[in-house]
LODREN-788381 format. One line per field, with one value per residue (C-alpha): residue number from 0; residue in three letters; x, y, z. Coordinates in nm, 2 decimals, always signed. Example, Ala and Ser with C-alpha at 12.3 -4.5 7.8 and 13.67 -1.06 7.14 Angstrom:
BEGIN
n (0, 1) .
res (ALA, SER) .
px (+1.23, +1.37) .
py (-0.45, -0.11) .
pz (+0.78, +0.71) .
% end
This chain:
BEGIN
n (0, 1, 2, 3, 4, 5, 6, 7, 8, 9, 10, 11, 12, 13, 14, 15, 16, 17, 18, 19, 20, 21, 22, 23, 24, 25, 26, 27, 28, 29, 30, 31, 32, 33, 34, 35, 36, 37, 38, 39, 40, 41, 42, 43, 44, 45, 46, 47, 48, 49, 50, 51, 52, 53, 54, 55, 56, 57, 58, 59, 60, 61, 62, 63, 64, 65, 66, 67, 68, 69, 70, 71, 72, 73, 74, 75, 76, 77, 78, 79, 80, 81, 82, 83, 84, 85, 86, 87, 88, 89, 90, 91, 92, 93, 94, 95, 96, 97, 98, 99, 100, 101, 102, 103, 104, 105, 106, 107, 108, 109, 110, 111, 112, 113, 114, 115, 116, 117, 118, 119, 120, 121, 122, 123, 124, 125, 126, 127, 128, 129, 130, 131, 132, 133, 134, 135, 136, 137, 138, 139, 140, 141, 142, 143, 144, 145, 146, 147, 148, 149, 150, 151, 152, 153, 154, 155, 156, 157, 158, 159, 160, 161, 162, 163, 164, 165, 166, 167, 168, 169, 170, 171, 172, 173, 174, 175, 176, 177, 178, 179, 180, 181, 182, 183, 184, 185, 186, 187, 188, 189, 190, 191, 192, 193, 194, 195, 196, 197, 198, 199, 200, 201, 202, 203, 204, 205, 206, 207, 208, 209, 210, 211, 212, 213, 214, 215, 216, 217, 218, 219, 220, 221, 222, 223, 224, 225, 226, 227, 228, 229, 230, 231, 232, 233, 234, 235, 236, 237, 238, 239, 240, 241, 242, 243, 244, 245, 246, 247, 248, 249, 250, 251, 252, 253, 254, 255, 256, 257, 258, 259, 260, 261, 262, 263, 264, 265, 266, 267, 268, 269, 270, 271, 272, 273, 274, 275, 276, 277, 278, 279, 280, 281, 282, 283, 284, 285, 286, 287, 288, 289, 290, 291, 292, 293, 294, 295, 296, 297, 298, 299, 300, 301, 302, 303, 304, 305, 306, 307, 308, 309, 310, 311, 312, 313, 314, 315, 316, 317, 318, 319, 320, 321, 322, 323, 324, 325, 326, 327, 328, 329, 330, 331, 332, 333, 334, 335, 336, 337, 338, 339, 340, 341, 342, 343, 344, 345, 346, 347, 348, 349, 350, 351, 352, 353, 354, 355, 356, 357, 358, 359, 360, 361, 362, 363, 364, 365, 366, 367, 368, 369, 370, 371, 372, 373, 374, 375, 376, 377, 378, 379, 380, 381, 382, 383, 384, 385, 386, 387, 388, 389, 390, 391, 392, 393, 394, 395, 396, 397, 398, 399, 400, 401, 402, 403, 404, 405, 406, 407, 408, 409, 410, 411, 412, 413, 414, 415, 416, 417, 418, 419, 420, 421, 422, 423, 424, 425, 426, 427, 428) .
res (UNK, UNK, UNK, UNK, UNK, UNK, UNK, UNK, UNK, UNK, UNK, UNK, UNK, UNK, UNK, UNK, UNK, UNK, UNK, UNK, UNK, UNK, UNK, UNK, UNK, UNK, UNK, UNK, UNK, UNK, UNK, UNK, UNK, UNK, UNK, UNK, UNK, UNK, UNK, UNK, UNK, UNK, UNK, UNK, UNK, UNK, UNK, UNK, UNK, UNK, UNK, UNK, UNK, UNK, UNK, UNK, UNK, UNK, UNK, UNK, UNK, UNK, UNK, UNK, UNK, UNK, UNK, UNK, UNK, UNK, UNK, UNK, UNK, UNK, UNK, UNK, UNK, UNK, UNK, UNK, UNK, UNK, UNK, UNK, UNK, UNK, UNK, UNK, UNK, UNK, UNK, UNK, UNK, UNK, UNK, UNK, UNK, UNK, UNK, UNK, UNK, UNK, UNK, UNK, UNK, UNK, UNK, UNK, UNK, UNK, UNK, UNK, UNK, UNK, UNK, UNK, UNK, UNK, UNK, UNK, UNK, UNK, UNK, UNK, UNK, UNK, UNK, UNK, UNK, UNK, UNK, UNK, UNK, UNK, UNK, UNK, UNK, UNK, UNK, UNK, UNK, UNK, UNK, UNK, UNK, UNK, UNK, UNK, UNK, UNK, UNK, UNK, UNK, UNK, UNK, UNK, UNK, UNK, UNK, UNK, UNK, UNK, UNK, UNK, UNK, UNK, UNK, UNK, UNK, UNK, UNK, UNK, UNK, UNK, UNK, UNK, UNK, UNK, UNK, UNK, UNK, UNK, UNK, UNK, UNK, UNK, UNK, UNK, UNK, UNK, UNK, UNK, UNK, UNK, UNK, UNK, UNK, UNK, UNK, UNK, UNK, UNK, UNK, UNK, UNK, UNK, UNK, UNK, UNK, UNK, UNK, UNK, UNK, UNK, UNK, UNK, UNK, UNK, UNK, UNK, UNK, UNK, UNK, UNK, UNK, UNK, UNK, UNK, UNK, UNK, UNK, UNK, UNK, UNK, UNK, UNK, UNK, UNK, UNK, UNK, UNK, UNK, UNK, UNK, UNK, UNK, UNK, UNK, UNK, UNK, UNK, UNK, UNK, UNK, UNK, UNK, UNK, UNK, UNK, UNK, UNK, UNK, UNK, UNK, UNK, UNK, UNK, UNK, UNK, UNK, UNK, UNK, UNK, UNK, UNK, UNK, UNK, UNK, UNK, UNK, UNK, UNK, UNK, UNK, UNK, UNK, UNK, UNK, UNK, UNK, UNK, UNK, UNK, UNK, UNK, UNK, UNK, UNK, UNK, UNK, UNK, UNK, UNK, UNK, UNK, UNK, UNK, UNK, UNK, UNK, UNK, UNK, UNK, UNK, UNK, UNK, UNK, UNK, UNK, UNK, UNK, UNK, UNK, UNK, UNK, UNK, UNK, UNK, UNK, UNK, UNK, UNK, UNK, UNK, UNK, UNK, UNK, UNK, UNK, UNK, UNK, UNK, UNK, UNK, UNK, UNK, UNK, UNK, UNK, UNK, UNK, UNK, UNK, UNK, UNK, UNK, UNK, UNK, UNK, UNK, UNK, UNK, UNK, UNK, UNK, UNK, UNK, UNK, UNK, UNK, UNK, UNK, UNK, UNK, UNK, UNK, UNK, UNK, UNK, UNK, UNK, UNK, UNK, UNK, UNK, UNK, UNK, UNK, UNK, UNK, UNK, UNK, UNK, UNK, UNK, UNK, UNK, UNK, UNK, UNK, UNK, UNK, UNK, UNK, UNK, UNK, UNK, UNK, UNK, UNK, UNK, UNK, UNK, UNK, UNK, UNK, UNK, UNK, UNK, UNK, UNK, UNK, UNK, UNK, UNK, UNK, UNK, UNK, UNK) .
px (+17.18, +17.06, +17.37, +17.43, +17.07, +17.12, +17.49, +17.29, +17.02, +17.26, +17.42, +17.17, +17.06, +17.42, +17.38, +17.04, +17.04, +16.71, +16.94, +17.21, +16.94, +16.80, +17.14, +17.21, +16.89, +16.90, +17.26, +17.17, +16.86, +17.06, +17.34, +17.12, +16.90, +17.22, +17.36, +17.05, +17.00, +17.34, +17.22, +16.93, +17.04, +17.27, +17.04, +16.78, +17.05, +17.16, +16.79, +16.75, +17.10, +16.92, +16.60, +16.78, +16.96, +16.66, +16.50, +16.79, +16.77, +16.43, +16.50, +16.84, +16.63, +16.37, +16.53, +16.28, +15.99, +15.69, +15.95, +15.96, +15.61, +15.53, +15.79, +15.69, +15.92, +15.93, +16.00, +16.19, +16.18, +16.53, +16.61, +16.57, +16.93, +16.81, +16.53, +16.80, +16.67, +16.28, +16.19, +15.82, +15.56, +15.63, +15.57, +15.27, +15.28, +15.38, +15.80, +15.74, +15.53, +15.49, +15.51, +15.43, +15.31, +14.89, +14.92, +15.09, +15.04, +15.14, +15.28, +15.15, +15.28, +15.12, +15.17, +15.01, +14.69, +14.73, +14.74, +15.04, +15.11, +15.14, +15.46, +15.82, +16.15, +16.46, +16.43, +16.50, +16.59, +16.21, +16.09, +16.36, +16.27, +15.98, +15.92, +16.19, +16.33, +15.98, +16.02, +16.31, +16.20, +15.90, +16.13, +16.37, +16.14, +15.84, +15.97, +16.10, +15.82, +15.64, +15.93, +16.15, +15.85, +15.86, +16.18, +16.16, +16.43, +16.20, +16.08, +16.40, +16.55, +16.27, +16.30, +16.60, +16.41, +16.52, +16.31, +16.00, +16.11, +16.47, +16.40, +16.17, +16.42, +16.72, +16.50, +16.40, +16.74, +16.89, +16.63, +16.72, +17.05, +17.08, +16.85, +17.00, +17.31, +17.16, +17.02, +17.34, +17.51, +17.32, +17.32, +17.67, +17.69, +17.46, +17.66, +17.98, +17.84, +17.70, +18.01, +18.22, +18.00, +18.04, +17.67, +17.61, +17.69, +17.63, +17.85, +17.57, +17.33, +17.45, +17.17, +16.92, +17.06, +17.10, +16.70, +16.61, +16.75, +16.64, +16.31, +16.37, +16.43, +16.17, +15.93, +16.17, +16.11, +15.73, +15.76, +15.99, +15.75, +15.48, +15.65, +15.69, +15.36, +15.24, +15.46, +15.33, +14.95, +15.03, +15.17, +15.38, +15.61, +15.40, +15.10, +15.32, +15.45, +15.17, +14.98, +15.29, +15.29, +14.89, +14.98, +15.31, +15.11, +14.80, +15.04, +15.32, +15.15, +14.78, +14.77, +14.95, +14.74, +14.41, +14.49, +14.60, +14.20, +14.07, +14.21, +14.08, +13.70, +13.69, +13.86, +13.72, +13.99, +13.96, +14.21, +14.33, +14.19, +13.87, +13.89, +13.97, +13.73, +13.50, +13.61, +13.60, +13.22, +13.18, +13.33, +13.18, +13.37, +13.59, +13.89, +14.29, +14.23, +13.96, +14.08, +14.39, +14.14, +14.01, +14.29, +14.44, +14.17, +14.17, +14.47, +14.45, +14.16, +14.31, +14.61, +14.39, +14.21, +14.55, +14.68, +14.34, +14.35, +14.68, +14.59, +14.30, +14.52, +14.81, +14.57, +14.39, +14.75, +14.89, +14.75, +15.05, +15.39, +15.51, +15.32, +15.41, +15.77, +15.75, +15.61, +15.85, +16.11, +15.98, +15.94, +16.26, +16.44, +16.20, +16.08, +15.72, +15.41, +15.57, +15.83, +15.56, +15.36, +15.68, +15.79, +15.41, +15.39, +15.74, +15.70, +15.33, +15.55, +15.79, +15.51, +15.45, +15.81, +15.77, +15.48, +15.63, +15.95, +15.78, +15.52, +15.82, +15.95, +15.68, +15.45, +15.11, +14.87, +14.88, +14.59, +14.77, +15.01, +14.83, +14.70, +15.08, +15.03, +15.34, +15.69, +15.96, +16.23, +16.55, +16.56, +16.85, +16.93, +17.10, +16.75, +16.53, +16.45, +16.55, +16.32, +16.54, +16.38, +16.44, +16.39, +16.17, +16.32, +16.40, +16.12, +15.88, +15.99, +15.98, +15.63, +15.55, +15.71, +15.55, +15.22, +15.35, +15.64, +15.37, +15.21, +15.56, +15.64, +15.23, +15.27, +15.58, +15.43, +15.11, +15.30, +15.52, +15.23, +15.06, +15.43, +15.49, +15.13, +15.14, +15.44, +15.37, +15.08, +15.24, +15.22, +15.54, +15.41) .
py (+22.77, +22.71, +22.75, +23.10, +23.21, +23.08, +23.30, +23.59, +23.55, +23.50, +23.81, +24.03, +23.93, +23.99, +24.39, +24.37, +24.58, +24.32, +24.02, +24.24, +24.37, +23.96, +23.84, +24.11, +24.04, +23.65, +23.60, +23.86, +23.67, +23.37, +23.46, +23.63, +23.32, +23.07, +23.37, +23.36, +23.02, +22.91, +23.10, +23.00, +22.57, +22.67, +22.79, +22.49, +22.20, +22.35, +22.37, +21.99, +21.86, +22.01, +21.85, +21.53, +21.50, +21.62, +21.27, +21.06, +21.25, +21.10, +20.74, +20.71, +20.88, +20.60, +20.29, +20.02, +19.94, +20.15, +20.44, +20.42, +20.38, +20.65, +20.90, +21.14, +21.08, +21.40, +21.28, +21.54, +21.60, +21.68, +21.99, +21.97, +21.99, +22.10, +22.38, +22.63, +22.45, +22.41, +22.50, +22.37, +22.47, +22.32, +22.62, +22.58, +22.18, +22.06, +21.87, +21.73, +21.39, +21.38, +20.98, +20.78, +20.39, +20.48, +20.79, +20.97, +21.27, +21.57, +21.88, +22.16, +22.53, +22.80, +22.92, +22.55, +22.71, +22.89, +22.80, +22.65, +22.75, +23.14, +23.08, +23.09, +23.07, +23.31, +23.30, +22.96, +22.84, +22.75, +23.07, +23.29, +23.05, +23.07, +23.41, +23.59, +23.33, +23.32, +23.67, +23.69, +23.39, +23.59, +23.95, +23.76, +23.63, +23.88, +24.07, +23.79, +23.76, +24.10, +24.34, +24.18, +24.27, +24.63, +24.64, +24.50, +24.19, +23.93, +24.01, +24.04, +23.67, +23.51, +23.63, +23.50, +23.12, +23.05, +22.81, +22.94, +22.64, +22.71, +23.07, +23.02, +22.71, +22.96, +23.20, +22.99, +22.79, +23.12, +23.23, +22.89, +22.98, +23.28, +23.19, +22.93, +23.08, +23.29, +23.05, +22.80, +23.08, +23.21, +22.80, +22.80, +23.09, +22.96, +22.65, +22.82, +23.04, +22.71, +22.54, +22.84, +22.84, +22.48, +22.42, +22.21, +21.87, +21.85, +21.53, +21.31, +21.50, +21.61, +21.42, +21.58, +21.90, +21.82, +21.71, +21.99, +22.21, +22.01, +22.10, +22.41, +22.46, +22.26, +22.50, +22.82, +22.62, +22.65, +23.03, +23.02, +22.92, +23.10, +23.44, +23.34, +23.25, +23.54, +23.72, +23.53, +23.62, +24.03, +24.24, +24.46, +24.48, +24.68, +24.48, +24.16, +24.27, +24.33, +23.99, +23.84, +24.02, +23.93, +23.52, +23.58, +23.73, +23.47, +23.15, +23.25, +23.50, +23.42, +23.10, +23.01, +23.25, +23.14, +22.78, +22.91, +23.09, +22.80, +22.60, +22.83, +22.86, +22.48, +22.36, +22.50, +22.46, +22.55, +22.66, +22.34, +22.49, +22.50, +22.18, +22.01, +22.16, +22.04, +21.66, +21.71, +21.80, +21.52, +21.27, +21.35, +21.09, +21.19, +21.00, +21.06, +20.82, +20.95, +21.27, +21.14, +20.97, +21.26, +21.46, +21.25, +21.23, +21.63, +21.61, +21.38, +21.49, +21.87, +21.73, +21.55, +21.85, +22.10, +21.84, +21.82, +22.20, +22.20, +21.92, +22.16, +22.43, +22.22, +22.05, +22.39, +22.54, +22.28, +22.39, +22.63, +22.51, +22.69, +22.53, +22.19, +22.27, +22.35, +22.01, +21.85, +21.99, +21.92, +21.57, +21.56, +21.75, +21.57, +21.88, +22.02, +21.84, +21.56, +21.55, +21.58, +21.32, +21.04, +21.21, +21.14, +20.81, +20.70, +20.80, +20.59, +20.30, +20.36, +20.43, +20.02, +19.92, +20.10, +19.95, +19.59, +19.70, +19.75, +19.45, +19.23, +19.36, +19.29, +19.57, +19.51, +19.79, +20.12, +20.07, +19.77, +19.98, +20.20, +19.82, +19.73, +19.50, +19.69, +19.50, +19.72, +19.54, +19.73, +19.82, +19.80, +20.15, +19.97, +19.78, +20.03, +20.19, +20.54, +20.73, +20.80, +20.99, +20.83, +21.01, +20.88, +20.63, +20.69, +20.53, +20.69, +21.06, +20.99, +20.87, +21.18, +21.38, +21.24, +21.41, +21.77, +21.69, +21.57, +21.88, +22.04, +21.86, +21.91, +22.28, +22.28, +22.09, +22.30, +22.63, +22.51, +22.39, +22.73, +22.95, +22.68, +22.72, +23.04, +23.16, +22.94, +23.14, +23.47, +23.80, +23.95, +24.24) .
pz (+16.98, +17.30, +17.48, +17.33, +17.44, +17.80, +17.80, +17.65, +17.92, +18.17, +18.14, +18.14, +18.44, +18.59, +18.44, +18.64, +18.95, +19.07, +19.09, +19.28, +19.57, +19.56, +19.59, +19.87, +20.06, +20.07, +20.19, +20.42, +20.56, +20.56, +20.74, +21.04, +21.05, +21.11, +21.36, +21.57, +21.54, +21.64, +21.96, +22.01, +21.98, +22.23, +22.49, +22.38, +22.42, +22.77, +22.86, +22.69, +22.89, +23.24, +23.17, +23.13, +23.39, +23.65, +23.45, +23.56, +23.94, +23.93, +23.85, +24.10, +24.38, +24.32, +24.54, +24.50, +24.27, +24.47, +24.47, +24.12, +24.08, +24.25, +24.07, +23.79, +23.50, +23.22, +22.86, +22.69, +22.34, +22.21, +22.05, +21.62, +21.49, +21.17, +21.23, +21.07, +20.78, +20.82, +21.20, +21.11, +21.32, +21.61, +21.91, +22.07, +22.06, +22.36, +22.40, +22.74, +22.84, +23.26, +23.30, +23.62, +23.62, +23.64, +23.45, +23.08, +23.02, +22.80, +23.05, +22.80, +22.85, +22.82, +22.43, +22.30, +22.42, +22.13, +21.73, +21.68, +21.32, +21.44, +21.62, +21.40, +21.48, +21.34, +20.95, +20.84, +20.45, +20.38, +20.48, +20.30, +19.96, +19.97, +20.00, +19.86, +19.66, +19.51, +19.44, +19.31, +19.02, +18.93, +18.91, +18.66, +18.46, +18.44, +18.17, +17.97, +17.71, +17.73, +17.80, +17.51, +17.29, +17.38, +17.32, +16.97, +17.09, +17.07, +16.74, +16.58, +16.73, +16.64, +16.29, +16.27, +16.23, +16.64, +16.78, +17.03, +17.30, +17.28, +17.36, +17.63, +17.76, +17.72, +17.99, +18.19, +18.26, +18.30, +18.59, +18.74, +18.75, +18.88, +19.18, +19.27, +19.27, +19.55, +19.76, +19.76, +19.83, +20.15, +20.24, +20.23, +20.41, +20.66, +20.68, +20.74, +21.05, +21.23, +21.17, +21.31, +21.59, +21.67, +21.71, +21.36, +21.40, +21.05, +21.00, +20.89, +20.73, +20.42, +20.21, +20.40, +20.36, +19.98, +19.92, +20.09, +19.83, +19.57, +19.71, +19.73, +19.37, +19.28, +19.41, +19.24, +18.94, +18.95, +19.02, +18.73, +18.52, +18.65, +18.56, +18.19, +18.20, +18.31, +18.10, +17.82, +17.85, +17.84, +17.62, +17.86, +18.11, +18.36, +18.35, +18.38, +18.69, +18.87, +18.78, +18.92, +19.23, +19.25, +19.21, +19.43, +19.69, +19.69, +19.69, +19.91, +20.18, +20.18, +20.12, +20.38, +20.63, +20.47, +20.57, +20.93, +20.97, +20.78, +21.08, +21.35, +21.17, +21.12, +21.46, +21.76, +22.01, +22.32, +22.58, +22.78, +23.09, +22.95, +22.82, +23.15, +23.33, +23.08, +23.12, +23.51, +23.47, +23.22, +23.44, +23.76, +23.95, +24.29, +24.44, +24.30, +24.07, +23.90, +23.90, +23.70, +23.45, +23.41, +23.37, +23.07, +22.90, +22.90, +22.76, +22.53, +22.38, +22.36, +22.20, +21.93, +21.84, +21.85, +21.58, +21.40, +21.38, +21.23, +21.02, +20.87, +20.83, +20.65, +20.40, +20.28, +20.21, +20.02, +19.69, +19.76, +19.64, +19.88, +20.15, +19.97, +20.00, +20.37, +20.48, +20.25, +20.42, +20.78, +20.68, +20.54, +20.88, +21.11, +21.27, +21.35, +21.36, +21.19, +21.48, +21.75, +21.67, +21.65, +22.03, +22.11, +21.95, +22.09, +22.48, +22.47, +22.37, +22.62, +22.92, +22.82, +22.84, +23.17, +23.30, +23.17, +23.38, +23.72, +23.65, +23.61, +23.92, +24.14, +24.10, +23.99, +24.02, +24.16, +24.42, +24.58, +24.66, +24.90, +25.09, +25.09, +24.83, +24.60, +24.61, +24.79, +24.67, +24.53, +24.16, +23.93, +23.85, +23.48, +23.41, +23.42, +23.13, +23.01, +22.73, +22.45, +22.11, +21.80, +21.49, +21.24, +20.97, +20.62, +20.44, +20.71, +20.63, +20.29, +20.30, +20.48, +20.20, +19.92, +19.87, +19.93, +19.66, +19.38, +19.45, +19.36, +19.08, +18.92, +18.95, +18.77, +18.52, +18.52, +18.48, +18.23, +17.99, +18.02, +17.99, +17.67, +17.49, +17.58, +17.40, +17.11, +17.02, +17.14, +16.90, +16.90, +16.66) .
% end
């Protein structure tokens, strides 16, 4: 019986002219995010490869050890290969760490003054879920219940002695099914175009891809659910739309906001101008190497509080399963915040191994070096070590993916209890 319900259900929504337009709309959407994207990598990995190789100018210009020491290194962050997927919000933070042997620092440009979370890329899968693949769950379903009792359908079936949960099963399996027929078709679409364009270099990450849209549907699910729900508690059509509409709009569009002015209420963040002027008054001390004292801690203490701001913001929207399923997926693509702070974490570790380097090579501290006391003997352009980025292991993204994904898989669970009790006591008269 179930099976026949599912077909029944399943073809309906094929007559529908909603599920046309959503099918229309989110291929579209993905095929111009992987079209600009594929564009935009381009220009970021030719930008990346420059950077690079002005590093490695740097380190062959040094010729001994006080050369080197004297030299100002610039970490690069790489390039995400995988911000088609979930570009996170990343703009704003800074992807460049100026390095010499007495100083680290972050080179911050002129957007991270500014909240980090306002700044997107081209349309990336997250986004297009979440919104309109959100939508599109809610249009399939919001008329399930109520609009089948208008009609006189529901009535009639369940006269026939078919079981409530079967028929509310049969829906929502249906709704699954038809969007995520759209999304895995605009992700193979997506796919495709970066492929053609020879920008993907998807030959490893597959899996990732894959959890992503299990994500993904995981938080369609909810929506799913939410729509019967909602569909559930009203006795027509009209009424079930709009209270959709109402919950679609508060979890997928403010939400999200809210948590970005919750961030800039509770964080006061000034701009890093500000906030090294204010350490320079703080510290009060004169000399070069003060002044570069000074001028770390500036930055290090802006960076903390860019990252506590976003930190804010995050936390208030992840009562939002669509918030959820965007850090799951940043976690899972190692891009964003989560990104930043493993560049941040891994260029401190490699100022040490640089420090170590030049220690071991006769050069002991900065101020020697202006008395003579630095060693000026040649340098092993092999030895010395190069800054490489390392992305964050498996067990470390998935820790970082946990929380959001139990808030996924409890508002599945919560919207499913109220759709199920809900319908169980529903008067189809």
């Amino acid at each position: 019986m179930l099976r026949v319900l599912v077909w029944k259900e399943l073809l309906e929504h094929l007559r529908s002219l909603r599920f046309a337009v959503s099918l229309v709309t989110i291929v579209g959407l993905f095929v111009l995010g992987a079209t600009v994207w594929s564009v935009r990598i381009a220009e970021q990995r030719v930008g990346y490869g420059l950077a690079v190789e002005e590093y490695e100018e740097s380190i062959r210009a040094a010729e001994d050890v006080a050369a080197l020491e004297a030299a100002t290194l610039h970490l690069w962050l790489p390039p995400a290969g995988l911000t088609f997927a979930c570009c996170g919000y990343s703009h704003g933070l800074p992807n460049v760490a100026g390095m010499r042997a007495h100083g680290f620092g972050i080179a911050f440009e002129q957007r991270a003054d500014r909240n980090p979370m306002l700044f997107r890329n081209a349309p990336d899968w997250i986004f297009i879920a979440g919104t309109l693949g959100t939508l599109m769950a809610l249009l399939l379903t919001y008329d399930g219940v109520a609009g089948e009792r208008e009609r006189g359908c529901l009535r009639q079936l369940l006269a026939n002695r078919v079981p409530r949960d079967q028929v509310l099963m049969a829906k929502y399996l249906a709704g699954l099914a038809m969007a995520a027929a759209a999304i895995l078709t605009g992700a193979g679409a997506a796919v495709t175009i970066i492929q053609l364009n020879g920008e993907g270099r998807l030959g490893d990450v597959w899996i990732t891809l894959a959890a992503v849209m299990i994500a993904t549907l995981l938080c369609v699910s909810a929506f799913l659910w939410l729509g019967l729900w909602a569909s559930s508690r009203t006795h027509n059509s009209a009424l079930a739309l709009l209270v959709s509409l109402v919950v679609w709009a508060l979890l997928a569009v403010f939400l999200p906001q809210a948590g970005i002015l919750a961030g800039d209420y509770l964080v006061d963040v000034p701009s890093y101008s500000a906030a090294r002027s204010a350490s320079f008054k703080a510290g009060g001390g004169e000399g070069y190497f003060e002044s570069v004292r000074l001028i770390n801690r500036a930055q290090q203490h802006y960076r903390t509080l860019l990252l506590h701001q976003v930190e804010v913001a995050r936390n208030t929207t992840l009562v939002s399963p669509v918030a959820a399923l965007s850090l799951v997926s940043e976690a899972l693509t190692v891009t964003g915040v989560f990104r930043h702070r493993a560049f941040v974490k891994q260029a401190y570790d490699h100022r040490q191994e640089f420090a170590d380097f030049l220690r071991r090579e006769g050069f002991e501290h900065p101020r020697l070096r202006i008395l003579g006391g630095s060693s000026s003997e040649p340098v092993s352009q092999e030895e010395v070590p190069r800054f490489q980025f390392r992305p964050p292991s498996l067990r470390e993204r998935l820790d970082a993916a946990l929380a959001p994904l139990l808030v996924l898989v409890i508002a599945n669970g919560v919207c499913f209890l109220g759709a199920y009790f809900s319908f169980r006591r529903y008067d189809v008269r």
